[in-house]
C-alpha positions as CSV (number, residue, x, y, z in Angstrom):
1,X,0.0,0.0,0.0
2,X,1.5,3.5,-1.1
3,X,1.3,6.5,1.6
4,X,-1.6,8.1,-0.3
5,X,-3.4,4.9,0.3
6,X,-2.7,4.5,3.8
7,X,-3.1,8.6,5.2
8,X,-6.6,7.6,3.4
9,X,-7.4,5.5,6.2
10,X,-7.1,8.0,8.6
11,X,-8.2,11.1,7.1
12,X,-9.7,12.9,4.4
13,X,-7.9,13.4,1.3
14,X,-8.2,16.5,-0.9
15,X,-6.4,18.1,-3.7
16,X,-5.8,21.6,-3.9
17,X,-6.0,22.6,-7.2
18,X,-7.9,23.9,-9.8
19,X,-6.5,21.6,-12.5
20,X,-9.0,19.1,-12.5
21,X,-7.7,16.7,-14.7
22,X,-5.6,15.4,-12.5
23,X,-7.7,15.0,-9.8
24,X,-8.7,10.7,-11.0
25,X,-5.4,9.5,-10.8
26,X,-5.6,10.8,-6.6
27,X,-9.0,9.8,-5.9
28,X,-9.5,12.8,-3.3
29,X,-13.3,12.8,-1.8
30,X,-13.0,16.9,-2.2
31,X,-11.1,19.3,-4.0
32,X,-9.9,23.5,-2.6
33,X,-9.1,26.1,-5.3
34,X,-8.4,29.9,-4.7
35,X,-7.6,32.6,-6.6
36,X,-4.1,31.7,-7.4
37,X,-4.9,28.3,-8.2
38,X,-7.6,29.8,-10.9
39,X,-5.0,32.3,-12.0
40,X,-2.9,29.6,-12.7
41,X,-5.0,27.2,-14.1
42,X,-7.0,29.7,-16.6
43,X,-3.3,30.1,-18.3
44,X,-2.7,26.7,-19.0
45,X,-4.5,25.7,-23.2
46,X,-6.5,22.7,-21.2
47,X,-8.6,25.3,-19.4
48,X,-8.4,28.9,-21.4
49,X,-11.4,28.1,-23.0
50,X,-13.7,27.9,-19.7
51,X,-12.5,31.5,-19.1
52,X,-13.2,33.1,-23.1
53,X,-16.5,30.7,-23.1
54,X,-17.5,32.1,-19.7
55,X,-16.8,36.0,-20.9
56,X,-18.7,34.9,-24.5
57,X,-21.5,34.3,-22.8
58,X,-21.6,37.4,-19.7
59,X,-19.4,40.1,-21.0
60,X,-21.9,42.7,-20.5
61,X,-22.1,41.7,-16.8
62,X,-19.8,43.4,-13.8
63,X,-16.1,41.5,-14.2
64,X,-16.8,40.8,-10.5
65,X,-19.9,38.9,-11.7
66,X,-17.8,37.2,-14.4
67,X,-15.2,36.4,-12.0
68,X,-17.8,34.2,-10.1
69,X,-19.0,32.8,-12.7
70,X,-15.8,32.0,-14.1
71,X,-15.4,30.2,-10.1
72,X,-18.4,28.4,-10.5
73,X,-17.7,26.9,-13.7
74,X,-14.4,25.8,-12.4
75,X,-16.3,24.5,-9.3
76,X,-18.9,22.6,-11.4
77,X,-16.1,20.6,-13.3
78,X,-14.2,20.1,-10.8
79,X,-17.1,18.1,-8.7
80,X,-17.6,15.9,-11.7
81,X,-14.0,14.5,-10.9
82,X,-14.8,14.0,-6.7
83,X,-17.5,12.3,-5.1
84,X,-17.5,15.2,-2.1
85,X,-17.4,19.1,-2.2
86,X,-15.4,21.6,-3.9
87,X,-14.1,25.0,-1.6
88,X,-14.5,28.1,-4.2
89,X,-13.3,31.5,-2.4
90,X,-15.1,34.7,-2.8
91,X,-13.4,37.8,-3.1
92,X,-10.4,38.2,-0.9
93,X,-10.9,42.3,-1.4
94,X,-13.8,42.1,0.9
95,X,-12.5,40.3,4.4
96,X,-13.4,43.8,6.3
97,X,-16.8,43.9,4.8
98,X,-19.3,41.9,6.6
99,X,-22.1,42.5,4.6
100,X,-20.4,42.3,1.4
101,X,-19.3,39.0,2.0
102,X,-22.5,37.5,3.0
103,X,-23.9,39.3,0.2
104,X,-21.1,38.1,-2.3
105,X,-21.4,34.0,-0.7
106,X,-25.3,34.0,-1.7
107,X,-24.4,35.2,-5.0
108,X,-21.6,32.3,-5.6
109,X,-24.2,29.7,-3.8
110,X,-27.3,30.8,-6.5
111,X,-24.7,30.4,-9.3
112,X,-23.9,26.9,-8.0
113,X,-27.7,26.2,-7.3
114,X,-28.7,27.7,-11.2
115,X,-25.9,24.6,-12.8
116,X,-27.8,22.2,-10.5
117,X,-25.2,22.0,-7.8
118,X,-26.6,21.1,-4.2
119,X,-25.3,23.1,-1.5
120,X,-24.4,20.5,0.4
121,X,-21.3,19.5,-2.1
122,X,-20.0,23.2,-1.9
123,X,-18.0,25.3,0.9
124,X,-17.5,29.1,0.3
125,X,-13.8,30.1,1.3
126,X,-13.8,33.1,3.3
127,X,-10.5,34.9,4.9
128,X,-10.6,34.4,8.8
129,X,-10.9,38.2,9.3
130,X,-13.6,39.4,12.4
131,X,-15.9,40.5,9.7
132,X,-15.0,37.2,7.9
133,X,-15.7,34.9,10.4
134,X,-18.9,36.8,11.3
135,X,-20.1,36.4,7.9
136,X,-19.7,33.1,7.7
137,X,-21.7,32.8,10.6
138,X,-24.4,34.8,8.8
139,X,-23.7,32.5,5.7
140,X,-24.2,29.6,8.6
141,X,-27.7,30.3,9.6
142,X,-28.8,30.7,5.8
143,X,-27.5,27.1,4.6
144,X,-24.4,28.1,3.0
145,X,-21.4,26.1,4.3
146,X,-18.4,27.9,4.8
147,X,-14.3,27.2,4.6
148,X,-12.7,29.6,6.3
149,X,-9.2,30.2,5.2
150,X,-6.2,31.8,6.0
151,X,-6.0,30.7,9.5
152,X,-2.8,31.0,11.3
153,X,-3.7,31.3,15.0
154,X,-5.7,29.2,17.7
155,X,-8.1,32.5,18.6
156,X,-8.8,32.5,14.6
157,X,-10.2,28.7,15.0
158,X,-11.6,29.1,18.4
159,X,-13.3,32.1,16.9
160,X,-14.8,29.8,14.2
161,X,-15.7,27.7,16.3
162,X,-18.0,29.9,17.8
163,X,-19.2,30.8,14.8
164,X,-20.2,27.2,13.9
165,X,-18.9,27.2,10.5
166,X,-18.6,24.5,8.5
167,X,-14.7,23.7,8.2
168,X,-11.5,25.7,8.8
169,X,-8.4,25.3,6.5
170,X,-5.1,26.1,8.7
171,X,-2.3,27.2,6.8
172,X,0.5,25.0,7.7
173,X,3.2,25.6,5.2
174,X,3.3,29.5,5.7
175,X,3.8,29.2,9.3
176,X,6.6,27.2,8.9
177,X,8.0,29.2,6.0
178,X,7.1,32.7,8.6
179,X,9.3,30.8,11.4
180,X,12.0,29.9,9.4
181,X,12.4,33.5,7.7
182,X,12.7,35.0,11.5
183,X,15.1,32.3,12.6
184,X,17.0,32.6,9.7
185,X,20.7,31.1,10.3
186,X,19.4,29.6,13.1
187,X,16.9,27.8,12.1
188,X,17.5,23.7,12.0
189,X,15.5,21.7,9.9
190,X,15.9,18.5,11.4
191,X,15.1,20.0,14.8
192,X,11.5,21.1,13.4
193,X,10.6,18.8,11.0
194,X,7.5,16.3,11.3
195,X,5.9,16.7,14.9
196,X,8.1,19.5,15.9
197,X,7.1,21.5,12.8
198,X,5.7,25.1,14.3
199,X,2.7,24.3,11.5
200,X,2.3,21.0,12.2
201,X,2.3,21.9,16.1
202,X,-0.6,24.8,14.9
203,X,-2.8,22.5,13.7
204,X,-2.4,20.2,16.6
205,X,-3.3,22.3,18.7
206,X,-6.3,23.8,17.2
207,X,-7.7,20.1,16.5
208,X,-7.0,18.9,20.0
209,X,-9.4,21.7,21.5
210,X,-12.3,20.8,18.7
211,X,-12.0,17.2,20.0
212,X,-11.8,18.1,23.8
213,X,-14.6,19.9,23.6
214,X,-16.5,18.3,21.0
215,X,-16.8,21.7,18.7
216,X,-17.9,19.9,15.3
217,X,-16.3,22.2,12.9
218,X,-13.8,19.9,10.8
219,X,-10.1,20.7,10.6
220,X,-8.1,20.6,7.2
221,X,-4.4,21.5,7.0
222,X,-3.7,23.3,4.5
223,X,-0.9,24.5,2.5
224,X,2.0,21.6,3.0
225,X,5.5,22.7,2.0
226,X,6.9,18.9,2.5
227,X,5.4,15.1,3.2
228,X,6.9,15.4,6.6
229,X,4.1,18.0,7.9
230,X,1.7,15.8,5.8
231,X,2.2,12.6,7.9
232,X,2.9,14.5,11.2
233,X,-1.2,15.4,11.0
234,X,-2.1,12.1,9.9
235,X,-5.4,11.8,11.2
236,X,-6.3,14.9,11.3
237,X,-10.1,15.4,9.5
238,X,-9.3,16.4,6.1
239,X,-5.6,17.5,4.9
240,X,-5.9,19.6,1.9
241,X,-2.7,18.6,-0.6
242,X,-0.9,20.0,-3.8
243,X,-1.0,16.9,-6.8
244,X,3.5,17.7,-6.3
245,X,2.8,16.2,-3.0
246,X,0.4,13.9,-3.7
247,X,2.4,11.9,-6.4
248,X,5.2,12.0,-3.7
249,X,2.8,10.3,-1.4
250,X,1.2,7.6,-4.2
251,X,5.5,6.9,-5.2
252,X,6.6,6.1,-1.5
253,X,5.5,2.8,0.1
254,X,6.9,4.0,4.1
255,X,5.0,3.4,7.1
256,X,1.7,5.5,7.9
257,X,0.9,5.8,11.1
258,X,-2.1,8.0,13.3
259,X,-0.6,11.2,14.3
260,X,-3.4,12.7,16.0
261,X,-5.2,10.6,18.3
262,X,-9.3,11.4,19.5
263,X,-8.6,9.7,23.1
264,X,-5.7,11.3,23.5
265,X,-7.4,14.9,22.5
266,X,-10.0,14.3,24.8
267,X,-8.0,13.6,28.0
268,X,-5.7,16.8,26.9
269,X,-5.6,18.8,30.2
270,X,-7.1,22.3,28.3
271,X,-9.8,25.2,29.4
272,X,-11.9,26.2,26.9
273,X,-11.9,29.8,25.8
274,X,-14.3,32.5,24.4
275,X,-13.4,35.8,22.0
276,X,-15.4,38.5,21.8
277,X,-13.7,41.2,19.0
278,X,-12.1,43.0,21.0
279,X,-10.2,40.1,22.7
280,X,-10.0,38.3,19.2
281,X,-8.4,41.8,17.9
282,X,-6.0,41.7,20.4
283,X,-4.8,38.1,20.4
284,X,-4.4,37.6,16.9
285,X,-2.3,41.3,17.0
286,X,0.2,39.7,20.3
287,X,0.8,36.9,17.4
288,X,3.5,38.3,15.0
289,X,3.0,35.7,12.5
290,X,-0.6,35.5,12.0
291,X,-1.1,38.9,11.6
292,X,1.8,38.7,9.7
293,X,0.8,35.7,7.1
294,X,-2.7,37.1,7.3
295,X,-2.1,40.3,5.7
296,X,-0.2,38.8,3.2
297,X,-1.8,36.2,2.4
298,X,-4.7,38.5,2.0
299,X,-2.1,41.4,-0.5
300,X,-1.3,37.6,-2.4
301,X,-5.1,36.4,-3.0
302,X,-5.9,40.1,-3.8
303,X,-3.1,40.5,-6.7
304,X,-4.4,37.5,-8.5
305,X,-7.5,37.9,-8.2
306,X,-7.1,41.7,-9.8
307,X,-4.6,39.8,-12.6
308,X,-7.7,37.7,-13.1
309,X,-9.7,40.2,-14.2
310,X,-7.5,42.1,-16.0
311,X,-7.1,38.1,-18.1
312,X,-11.1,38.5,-18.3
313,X,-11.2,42.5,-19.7
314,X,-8.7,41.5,-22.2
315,X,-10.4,38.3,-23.4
């Protein structure tokens, strides 16, 4: 049995990509795309036509409307190559506007619902902002299930948590990369690989508390930089994986073994905790390298998605 096989037993595979033919050869239930992955994959000739067939048909419309339903389309292909859900992100550009982002969510969910697409099989991505997170809430109550991204920090997930949303998507690669930037010369990577990762430890930590205290919201790692981290969160409810790293994982035939352990999680010695916004302001600002990695993974998502329409006017 190869180590994509195996981590299969105890968790959730998904590919993060927007390529979606080469989602068979993986098998993943569900599949995460964002605006990168769309920049990216809209330049490739396999997939250039779903963005000039998408502005054929609603080039009068608002690019921002195009731009969705550029997502969507994406999204609907995509879940005809998984048997589970597909994660389509809504416009990183609005992650301070509460309103705008509920409003933006329903938008995405009708287009999804006009091609026949049950909500159940989608999660809308949204930036784990305040306003964010409060959306999502919003989004919550209506029936729209939500994948809050760019989460680098425990009062971010506890925060969700609260909020009841669907799934959270901590970033484990870019806390790793933020660590090793600030320890620069320093830094040894044998002394924080696998278990001892600080994005590894992240996620641990975040999914220990769900599990202690039963908080249902499910836990995907996100954004792997090596199969070390991979394995060291095997178990873990859904890990969310490049198709680089997933061949890696199909080519090796090494040991797989549970990582994170439910007994174990709920006999961790933790107190629960509660953030209103002004405690959740001030937490995530005492932690350099979410507020950090959120901002710029915010400036990131926001470039491409402005290069994406720019790819859209000129089509």
């Amino acid at each position: 049995m190869n180590q994509l096989d195996a981590l299969k037993q105890y968790t959730t595979v998904v590919a993060d990509t927007g390529d979606f033919r080469q989602l068979a050869q993986y098998q993943p239930r569900d599949a995460t795309t964002n605006p990168s992955l769309i920049l990216k994959a809209v330049q490739k000739a396999d997939y250039a036509h779903l963005l000039h067939e998408t502005v054929a048909q609603h080039g009068k419309q608002h690019v921002d409307e195009i731009v969705d339903r550029l997502l969507v389309r994406f999204g609907a292909e995509i879940l005809q190559h998984v048997p589970g859900r597909v994660s389509t992100e809504l416009d990183v550009r609005l992650s301070f506007d509460t309103a705008a982002t509920v409003a933006r969510g329903e938008r995405i969910m009708a287009l999804y619902r006009a091609e026949g697409v049950p909500a159940e099989r989608v999660l809308i991505k949204v930036a784990s902002t305040w306003e964010g997170i409060q959306a999502a809430a919003r989004l919550q109550e209506k029936g729209i299930q939500c994948n809050l991204t760019l989460l680098f920090s425990f009062c971010q997930a506890v925060a969700c948590g609260q909020a009841k949303v669907k799934l959270i998507s901590p970033f484990v690669g870019r806390i790793y990369d933020w660590y090793k930037k600030s320890a620069g010369a320093a830094w040894d990577e044998a002394a924080r690989a696998g278990a001892n990762d600080p994005g590894v430890q992240s996620v641990r930590q975040i999914w220990t508390y769900y599990k202690h205290f039963g908080i249902p919201t499910e836990v995907m790692g996100a954004s792997f930089r090596n199969v070390g981290q991979i394995l060291a969160l095997a178990g873990c409810d859904l890990l969310t994986i490049s198709p680089e790293l997933l061949a890696q994982l199909a080519g090796s035939e090494a040991p797989v073994q549970r990582a994170l352990d439910p007994a174990q999680a709920k006999a961790a010695d933790i107190e629960r905790v509660q953030y209103d916004e002004r405690s959740f302001r001030w937490a995530l600002n005492e932690d350099a390298m979410a507020g950090d990695k959120l901002a710029e993974g915010i400036r990131t998502f926001a470039a491409d998605a402005a290069k994406l329409e720019k790819l859209i006017l000129a089509a």
